[in-house]
C-alpha positions as a Markdown table, in Angstrom:
| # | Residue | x | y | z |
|---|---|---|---|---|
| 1 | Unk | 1.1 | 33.9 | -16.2 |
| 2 | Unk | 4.3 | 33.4 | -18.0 |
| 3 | Unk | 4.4 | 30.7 | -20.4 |
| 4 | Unk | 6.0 | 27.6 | -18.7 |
| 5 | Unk | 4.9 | 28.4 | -15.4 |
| 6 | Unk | 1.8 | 26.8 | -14.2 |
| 7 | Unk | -1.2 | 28.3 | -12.3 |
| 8 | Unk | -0.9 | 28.9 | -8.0 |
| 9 | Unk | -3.5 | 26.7 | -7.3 |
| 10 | Unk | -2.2 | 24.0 | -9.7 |
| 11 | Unk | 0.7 | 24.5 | -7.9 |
| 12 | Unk | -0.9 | 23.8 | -4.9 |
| 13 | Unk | -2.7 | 20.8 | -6.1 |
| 14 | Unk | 0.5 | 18.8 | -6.9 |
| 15 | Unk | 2.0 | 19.6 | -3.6 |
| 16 | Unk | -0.9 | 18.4 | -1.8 |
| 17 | Unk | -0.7 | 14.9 | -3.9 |
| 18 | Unk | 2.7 | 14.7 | -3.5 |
| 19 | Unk | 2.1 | 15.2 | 0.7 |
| 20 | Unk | -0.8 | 12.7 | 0.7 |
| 21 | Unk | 1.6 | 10.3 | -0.9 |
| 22 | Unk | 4.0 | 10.7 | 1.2 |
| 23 | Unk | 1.0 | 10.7 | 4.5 |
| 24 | Unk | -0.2 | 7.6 | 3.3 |
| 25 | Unk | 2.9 | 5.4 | 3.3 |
| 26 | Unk | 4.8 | 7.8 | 6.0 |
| 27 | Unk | 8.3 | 8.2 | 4.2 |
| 28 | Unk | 9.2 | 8.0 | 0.9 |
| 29 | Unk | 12.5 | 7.5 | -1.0 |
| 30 | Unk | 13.5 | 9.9 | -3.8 |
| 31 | Unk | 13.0 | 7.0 | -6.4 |
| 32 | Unk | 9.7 | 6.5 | -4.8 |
| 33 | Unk | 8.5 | 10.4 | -5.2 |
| 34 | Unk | 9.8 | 10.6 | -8.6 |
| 35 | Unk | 7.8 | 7.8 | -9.9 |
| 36 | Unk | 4.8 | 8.7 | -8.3 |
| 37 | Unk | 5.5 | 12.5 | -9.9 |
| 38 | Unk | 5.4 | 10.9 | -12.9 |
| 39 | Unk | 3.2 | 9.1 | -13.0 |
| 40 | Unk | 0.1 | 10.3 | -11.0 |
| 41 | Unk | 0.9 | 14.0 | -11.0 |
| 42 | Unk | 1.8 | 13.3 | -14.5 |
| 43 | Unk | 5.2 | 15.7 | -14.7 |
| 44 | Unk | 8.3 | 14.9 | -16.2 |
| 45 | Unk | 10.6 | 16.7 | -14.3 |
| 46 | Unk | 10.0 | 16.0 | -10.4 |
| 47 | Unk | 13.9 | 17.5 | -9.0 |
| 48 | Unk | 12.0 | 21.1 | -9.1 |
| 49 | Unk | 8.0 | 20.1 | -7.1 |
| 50 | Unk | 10.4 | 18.0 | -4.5 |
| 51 | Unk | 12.9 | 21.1 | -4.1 |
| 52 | Unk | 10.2 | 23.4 | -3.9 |
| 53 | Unk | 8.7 | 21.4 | -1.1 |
| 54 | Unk | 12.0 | 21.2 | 0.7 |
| 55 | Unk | 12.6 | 25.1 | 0.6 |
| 56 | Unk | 8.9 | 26.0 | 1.8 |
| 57 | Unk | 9.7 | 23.4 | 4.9 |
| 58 | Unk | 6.7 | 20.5 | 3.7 |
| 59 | Unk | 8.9 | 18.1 | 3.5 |
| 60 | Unk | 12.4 | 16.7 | 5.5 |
| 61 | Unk | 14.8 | 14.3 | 4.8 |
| 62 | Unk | 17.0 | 12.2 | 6.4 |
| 63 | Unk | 19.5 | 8.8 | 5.6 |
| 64 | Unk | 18.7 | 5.2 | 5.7 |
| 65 | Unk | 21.7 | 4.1 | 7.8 |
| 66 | Unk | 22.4 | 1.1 | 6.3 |
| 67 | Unk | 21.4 | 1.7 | 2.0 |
| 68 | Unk | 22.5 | 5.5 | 2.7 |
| 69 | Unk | 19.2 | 6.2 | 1.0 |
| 70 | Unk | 17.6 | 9.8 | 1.5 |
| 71 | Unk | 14.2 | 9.4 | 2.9 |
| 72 | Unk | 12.0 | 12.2 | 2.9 |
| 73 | Unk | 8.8 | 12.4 | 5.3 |
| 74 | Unk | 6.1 | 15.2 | 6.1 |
| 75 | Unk | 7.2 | 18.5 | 8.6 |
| 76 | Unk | 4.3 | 19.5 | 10.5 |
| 77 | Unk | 3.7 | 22.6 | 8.0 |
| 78 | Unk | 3.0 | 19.7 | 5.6 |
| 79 | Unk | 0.4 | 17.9 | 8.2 |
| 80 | Unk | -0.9 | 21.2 | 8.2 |
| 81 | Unk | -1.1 | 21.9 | 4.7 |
| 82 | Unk | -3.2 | 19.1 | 4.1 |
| 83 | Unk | -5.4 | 19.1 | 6.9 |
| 84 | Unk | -8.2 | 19.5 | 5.0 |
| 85 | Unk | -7.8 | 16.2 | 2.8 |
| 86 | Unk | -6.3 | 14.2 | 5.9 |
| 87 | Unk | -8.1 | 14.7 | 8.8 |
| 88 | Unk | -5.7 | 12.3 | 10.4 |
| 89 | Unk | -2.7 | 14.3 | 9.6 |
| 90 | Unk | -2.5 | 15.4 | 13.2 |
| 91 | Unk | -2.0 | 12.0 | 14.1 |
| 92 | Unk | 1.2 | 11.7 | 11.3 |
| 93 | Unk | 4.5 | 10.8 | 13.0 |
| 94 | Unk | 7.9 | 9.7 | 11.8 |
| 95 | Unk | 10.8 | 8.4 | 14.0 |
| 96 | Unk | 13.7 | 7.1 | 12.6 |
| 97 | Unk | 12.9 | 3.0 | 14.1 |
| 98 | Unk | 10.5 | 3.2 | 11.2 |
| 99 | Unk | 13.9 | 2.4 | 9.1 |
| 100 | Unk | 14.3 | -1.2 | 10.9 |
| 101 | Unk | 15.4 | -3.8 | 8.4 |
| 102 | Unk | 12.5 | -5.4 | 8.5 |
| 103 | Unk | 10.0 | -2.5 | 8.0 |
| 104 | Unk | 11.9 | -0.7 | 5.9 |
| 105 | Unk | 12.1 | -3.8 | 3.6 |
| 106 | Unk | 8.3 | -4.4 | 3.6 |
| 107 | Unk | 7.6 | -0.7 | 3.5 |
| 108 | Unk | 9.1 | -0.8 | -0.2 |
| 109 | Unk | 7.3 | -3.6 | -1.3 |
| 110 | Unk | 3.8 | -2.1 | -0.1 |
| 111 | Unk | 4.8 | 1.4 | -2.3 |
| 112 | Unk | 5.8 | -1.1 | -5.1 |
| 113 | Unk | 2.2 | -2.9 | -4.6 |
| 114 | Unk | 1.0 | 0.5 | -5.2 |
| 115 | Unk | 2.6 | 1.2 | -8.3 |
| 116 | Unk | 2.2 | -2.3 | -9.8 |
| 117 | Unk | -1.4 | -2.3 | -8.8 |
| 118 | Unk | -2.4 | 1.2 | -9.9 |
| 119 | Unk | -1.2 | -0.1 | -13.3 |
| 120 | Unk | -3.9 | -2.9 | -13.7 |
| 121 | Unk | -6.4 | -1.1 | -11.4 |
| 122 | Unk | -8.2 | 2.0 | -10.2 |
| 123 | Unk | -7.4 | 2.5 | -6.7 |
| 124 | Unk | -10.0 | 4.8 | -5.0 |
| 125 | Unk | -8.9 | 4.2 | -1.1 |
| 126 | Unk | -5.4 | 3.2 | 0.0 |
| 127 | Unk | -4.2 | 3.1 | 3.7 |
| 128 | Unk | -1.4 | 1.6 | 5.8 |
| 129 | Unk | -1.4 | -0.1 | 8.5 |
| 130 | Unk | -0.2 | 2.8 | 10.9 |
| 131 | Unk | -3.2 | 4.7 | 9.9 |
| 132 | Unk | -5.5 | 1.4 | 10.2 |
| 133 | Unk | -4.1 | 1.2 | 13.9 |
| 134 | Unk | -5.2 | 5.1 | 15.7 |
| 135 | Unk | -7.7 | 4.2 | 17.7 |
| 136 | Unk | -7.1 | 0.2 | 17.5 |
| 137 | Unk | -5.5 | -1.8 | 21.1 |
| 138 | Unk | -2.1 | -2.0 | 20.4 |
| 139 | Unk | -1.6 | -6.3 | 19.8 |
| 140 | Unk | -4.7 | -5.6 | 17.2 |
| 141 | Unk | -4.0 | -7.5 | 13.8 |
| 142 | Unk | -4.2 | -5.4 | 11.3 |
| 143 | Unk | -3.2 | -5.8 | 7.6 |
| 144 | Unk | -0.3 | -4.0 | 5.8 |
| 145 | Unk | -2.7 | -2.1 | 3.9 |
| 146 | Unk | -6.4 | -1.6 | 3.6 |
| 147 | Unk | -7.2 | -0.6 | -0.3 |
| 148 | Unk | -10.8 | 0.1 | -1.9 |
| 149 | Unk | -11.1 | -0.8 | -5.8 |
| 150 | Unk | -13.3 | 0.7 | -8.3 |
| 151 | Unk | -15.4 | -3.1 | -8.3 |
| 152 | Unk | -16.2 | -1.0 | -4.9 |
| 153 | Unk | -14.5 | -3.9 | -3.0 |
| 154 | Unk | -12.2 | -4.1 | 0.2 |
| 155 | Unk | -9.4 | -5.5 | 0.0 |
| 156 | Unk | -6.8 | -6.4 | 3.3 |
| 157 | Unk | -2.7 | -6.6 | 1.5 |
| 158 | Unk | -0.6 | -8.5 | 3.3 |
| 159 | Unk | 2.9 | -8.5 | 2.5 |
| 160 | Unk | 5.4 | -11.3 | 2.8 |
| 161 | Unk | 9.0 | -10.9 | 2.7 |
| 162 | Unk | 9.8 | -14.6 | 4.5 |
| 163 | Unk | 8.2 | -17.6 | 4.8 |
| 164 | Unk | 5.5 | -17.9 | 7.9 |
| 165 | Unk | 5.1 | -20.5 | 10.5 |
| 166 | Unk | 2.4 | -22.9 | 10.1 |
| 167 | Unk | 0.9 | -21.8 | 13.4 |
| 168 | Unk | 1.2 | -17.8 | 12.1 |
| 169 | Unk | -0.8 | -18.4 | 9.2 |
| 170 | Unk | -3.6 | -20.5 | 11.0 |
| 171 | Unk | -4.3 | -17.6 | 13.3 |
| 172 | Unk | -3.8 | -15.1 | 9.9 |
| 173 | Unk | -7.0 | -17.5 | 8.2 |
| 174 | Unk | -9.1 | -17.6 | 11.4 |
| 175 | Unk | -8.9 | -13.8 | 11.8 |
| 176 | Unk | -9.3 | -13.2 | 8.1 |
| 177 | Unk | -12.4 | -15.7 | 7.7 |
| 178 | Unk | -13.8 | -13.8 | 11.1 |
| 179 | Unk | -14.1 | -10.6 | 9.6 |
| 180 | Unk | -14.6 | -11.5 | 5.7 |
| 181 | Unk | -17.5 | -14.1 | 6.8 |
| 182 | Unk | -19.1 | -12.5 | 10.7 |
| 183 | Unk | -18.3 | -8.7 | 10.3 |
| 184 | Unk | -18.0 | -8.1 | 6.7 |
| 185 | Unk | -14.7 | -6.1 | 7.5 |
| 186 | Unk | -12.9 | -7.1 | 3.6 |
| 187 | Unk | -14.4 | -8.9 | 0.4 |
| 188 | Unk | -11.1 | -10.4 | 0.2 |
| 189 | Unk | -7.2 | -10.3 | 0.9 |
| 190 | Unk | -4.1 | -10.1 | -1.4 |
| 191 | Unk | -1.4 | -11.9 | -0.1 |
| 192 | Unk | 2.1 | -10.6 | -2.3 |
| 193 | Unk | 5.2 | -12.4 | -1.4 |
| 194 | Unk | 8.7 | -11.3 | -2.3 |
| 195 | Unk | 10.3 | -14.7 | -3.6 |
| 196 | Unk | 8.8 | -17.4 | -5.8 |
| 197 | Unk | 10.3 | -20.0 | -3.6 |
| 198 | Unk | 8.3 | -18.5 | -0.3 |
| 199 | Unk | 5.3 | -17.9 | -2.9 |
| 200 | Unk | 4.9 | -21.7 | -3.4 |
| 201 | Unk | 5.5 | -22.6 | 0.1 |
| 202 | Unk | 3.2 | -19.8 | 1.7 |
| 203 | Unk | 0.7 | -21.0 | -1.2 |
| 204 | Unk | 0.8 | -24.7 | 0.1 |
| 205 | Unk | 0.7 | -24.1 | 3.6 |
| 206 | Unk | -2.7 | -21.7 | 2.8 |
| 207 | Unk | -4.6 | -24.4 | 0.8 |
| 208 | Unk | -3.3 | -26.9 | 3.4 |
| 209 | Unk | -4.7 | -25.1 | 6.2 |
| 210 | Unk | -8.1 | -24.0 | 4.7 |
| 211 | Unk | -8.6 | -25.2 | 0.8 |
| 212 | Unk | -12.1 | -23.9 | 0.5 |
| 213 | Unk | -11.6 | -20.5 | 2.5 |
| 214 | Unk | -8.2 | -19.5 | 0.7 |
| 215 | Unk | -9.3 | -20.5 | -2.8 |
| 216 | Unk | -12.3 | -18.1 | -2.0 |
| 217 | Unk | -10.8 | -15.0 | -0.3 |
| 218 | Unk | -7.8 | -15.0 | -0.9 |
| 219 | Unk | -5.5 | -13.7 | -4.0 |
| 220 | Unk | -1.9 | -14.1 | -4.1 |
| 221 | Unk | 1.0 | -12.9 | -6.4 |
| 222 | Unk | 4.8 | -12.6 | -6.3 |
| 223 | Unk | 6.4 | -9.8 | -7.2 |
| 224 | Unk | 7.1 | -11.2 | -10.6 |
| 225 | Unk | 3.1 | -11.8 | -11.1 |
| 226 | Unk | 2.7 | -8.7 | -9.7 |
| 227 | Unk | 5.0 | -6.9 | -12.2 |
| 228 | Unk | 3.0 | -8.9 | -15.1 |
| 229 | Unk | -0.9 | -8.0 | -13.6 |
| 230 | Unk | -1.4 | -11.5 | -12.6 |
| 231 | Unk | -2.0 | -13.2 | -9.8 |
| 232 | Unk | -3.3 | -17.0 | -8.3 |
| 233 | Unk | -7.1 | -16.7 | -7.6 |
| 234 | Unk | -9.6 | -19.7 | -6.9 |
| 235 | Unk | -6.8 | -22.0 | -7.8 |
| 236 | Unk | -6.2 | -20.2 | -11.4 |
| 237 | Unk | -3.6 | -17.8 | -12.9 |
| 238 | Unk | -5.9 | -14.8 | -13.3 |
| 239 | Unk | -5.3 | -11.1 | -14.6 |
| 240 | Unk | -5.8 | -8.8 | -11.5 |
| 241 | Unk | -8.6 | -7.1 | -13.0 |
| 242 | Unk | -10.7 | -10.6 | -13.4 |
| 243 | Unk | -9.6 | -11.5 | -9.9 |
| 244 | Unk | -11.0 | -8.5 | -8.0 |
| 245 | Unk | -14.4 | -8.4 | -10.7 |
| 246 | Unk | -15.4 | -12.1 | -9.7 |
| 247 | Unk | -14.3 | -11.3 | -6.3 |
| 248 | Unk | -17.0 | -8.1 | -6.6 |
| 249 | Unk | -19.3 | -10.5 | -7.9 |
| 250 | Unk | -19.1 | -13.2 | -5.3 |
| 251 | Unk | -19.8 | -10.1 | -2.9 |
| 252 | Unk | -23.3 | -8.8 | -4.7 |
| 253 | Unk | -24.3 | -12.3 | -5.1 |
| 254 | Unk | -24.2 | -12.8 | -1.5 |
């Protein structure tokens, strides 16, 4: 092997993380795969994997109409080249109504809860809310993301990008406090908001609604507490990581 050149089944290995990445959240922008390069593959240069990709016909791209942003999402020889880590790859589609406004917005802010949190955390599980829903009835409530922590806890996300009506969040609560307390479905849920002002508001309306319940199960940030590791948990401003460990605790302690 010449020297500068890595290994064929190094090779191989960065391409499949790069493809999971891109599985798990569906699309990805270039800003997106080039942080996630860097920082979980762990290379400095990322124009050469992504090309590479491209020309071996893993990846396509296309534009985000409205932010002319290239988006770049899995061709089926990348569902195939993965198979054997994603089972559910044959299940992987993109269409371009994934790029709505609205889901495009909250689709970055669930790829920049992944950064932020893989900062502060170890993140052994991580899916989205189109893989939570294959095999679920269609109206089925499910969260934005479904993540396991090394505390060995699950966790729903929810992600907020406007304020929610007082009737939306009851039903969020009862569903949440059915399968945290009955089925044992989550240890908890992080609730991550987009402005301060809807953080304060969605965080009165939750105490409002169910004081004892909230201030137990759930952990909410903005994306400013986010970006510093902190979060509001059991009516505190808490690192992450002390959050999620008294959250593990509450859950071995019955």
């Amino acid at each position: 092997m010449r020297k500068g050149r890595v290994s064929k089944e190094e090779q191989e290995r960065r391409i499949k993380l790069l493809l999971r990445f891109i599985f798990t959240f569906r699309y990805a922008t270039r800003k997106q795969l080039d942080m996630f390069v860097q920082l979980v593959i762990n290379m400095t240069y990322t124009r050469r994997l992504i090309a590479y990709s491209l020309r071996k016909g893993y990846l396509k791209a296309c534009c985000e109409s409205r932010s002319k942003t290239k988006i770049y999402y899995l061709a089926k020889q990348g569902t195939d080249f993965i198979y054997e880590e994603e089972c559910l790859a044959k299940d992987y589609r993109f269409e371009k109504s994934c790029l709505g406004v609205n889901t495009y917005m909250q689709h970055n802010m669930i790829v920049e809860a992944y950064f932020q949190l893989k900062k502060h955390l170890v993140i052994k599980e991580w899916a989205c809310a189109w893989i939570l829903r294959i095999g679920e009835h269609r109206r089925a409530m499910v969260p934005d993301s479904f993540i396991v922590l090394q505390f060995g806890i699950d966790i729903a996300l929810e992600i907020e990008t406007q304020s929610k009506k007082l009737s939306e969040l009851k039903r969020m609560i009862d569903i949440y406090r059915y399968n945290i307390e009955k089925k044992s479905k989550y240890q908890g849920v992080l609730m991550i908001v987009e402005h301060t002002f809807d953080y304060e508001g969605i965080k009165k309306r939750l105490f409002h609604l169910a004081p004892e319940f909230c201030s137990r199960a759930f952990v909410l940030a903005d994306l400013d507490m986010l970006n510093q590791g902190l979060c509001l948990y059991q009516n505190e401003v808490r690192s992450l990581e002390e959050a999620f460990k008294l959250l593990a605790e509450k859950r071995k302690n019955g």
